[in-house]
C-alpha positions as CSV (number, residue, x, y, z in Angstrom):
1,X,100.8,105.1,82.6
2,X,101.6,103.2,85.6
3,X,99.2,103.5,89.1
4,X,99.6,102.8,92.4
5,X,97.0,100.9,93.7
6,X,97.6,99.9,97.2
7,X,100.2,99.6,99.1
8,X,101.1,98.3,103.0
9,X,103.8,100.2,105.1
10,X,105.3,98.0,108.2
11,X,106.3,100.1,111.4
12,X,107.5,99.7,114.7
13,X,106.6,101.9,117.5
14,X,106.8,101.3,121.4
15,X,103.5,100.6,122.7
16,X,100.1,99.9,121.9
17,X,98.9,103.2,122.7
18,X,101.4,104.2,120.0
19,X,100.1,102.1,117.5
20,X,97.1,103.1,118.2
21,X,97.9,106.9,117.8
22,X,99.7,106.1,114.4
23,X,96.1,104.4,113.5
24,X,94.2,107.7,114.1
25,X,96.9,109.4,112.2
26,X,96.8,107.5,108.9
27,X,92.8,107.3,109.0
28,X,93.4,111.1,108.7
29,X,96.3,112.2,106.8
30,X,97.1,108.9,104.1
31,X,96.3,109.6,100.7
32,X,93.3,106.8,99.9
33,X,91.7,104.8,102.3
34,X,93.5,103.0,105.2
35,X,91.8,99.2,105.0
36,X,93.9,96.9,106.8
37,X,95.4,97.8,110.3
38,X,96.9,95.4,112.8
39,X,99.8,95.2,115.6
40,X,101.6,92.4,116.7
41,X,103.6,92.6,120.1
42,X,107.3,91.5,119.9
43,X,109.9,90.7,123.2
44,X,113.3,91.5,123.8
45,X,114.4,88.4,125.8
46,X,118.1,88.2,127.4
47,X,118.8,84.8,128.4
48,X,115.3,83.6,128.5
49,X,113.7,86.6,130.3
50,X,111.8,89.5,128.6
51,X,113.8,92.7,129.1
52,X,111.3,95.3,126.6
53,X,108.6,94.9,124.5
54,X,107.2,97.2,121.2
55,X,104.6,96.9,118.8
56,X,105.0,95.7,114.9
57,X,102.2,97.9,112.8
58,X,101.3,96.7,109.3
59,X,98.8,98.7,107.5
60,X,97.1,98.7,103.7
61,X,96.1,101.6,102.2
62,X,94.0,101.6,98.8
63,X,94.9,104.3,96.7
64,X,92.9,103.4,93.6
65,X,90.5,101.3,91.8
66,X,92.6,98.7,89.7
67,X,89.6,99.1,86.8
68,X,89.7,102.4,86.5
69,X,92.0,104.2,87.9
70,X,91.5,107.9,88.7
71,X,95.3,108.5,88.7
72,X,95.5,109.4,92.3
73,X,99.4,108.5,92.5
74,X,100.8,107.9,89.2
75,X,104.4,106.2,88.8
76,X,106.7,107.9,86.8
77,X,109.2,105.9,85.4
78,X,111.7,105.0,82.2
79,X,111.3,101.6,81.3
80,X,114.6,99.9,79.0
81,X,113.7,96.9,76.8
């Protein structure tokens, strides 16, 4: 059987207010716990000046414990040899 354990989602969303407002939103709806959560702010520049700005989001959720694993999100795959 094959678990997923954690995993982290990149995003990009306008503003900071935005990111913020996608943070609320995973606290509450992501299956596992949300335990990393940060933004970064990236520039549009055209010829040397900024012309727009947005937000780059990564967050980690934990799904399950590696040692024993309740099977919260199971992988179902074939696997060739």
């Amino acid at each position: 059987m094959y678990y997923t354990l954690k995993t982290t989602n990149v995003y990009r969303v306008p503003t900071v207010e935005d990111a913020l407002r996608l943070r609320k939103h995973l606290e509450r709806t992501c299956t596992g716990e949300l335990v990393a959560f940060s933004y970064k702010t990236k520039y549009i520049k055209s010829k040397g000046d900024i012309v727009d700005k947005y937000q780059v989001v990564t967050a980690t959720v934990a799904i399950d414990n590696e040692k024993e694993p309740e099977g919260v999100m199971t992988v179902d795959m074939e696997v060739e040899f």
